[in-house]
C-alpha positions as CSV (number, residue, x, y, z in Angstrom):
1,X,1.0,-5.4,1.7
2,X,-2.1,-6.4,3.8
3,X,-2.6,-9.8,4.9
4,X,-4.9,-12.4,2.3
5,X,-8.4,-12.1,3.1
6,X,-8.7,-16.0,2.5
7,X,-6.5,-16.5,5.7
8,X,-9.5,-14.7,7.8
9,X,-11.4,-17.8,9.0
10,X,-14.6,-17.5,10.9
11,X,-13.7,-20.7,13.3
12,X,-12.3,-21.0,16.3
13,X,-8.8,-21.2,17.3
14,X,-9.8,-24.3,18.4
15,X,-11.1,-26.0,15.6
16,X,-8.3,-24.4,13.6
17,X,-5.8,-25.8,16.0
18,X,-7.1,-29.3,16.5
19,X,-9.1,-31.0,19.2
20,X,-6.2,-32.2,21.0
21,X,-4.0,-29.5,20.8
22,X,-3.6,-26.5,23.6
23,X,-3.6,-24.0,21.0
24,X,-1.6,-21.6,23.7
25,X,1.3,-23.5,24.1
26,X,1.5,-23.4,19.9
27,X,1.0,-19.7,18.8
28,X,0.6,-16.3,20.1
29,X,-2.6,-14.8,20.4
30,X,-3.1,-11.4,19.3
31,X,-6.5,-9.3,19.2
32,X,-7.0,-7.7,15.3
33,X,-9.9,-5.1,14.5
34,X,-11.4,-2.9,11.8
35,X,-13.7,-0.7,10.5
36,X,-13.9,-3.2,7.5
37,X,-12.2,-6.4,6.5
38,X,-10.0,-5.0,4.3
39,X,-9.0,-2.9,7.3
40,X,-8.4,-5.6,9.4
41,X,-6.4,-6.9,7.1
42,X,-4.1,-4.1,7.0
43,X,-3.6,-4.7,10.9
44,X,-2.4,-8.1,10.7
45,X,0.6,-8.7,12.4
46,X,3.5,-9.9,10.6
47,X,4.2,-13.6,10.7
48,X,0.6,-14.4,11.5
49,X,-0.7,-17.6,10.1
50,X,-4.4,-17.1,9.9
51,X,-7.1,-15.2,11.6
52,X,-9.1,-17.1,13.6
53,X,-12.5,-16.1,15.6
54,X,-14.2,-13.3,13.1
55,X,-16.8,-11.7,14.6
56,X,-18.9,-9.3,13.1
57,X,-20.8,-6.2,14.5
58,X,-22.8,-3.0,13.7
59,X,-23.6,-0.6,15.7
60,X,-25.9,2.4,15.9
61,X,-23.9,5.7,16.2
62,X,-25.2,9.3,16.5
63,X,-27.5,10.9,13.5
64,X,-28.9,7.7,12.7
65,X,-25.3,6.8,11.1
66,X,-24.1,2.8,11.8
67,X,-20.4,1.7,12.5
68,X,-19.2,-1.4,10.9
69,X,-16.6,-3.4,13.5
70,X,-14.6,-6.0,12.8
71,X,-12.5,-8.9,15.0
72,X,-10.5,-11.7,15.1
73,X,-7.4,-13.6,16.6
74,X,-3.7,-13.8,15.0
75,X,-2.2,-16.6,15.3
76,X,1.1,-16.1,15.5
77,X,3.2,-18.9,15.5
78,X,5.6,-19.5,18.9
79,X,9.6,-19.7,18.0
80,X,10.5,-22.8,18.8
C-alpha cells in the first residue's frame, strides 16, 4: 500500500513542525524520490507521518526526451 498522496506537503519541515520546535530532536529525517508522485509514494518509509519539502524538477535527457523527478522529506517520528 503506498503512502496517501494528501500527506505529501509542499512546506517545510519547519513550518510543518512549528516555529519553536527543533524539528530534529522530534522526527527522523529521511530523503524520498521518484520518477512521479505516485512513485514517491510507493517509497515512503513506513511509519512516516507526512512528507515535507516537495520539490519538483524536469530535466532534459538525451533525444529530446525530459525526466520527471520528484523529492521530499519523511518524517519519521523518534521513539520516545
Amino acid at each position: 500500500m503506498s503512502f496517501p498522496l494528501e500527506k505529501i506537503l509542499p512546506i517545510s519541515t519547519q513550518d510543518y513542525a512549528g516555529p519553536n520546535v527543533n524539528a530534529k530532536l522530534i522526527y527522523n529525517m529521511v530523503g524520498v524520490h521518484g520518477s512521479s508522485l505516485d512513485n514517491l509514494a510507493e517509497k515512503v518509509p513506513e511509519r512516516t507521518e507526512v512528507v515535507t519539502d516537495l520539490r519538483f524538477s524536469v530535466s532534459a535527457t538525451t533525444y529530446n526526451r525530459t525526466a520527471n523527478f520528484y523529492s521530499g522529506t519523511a518524517l519519521i517520528p523518534r521513539e520516545r
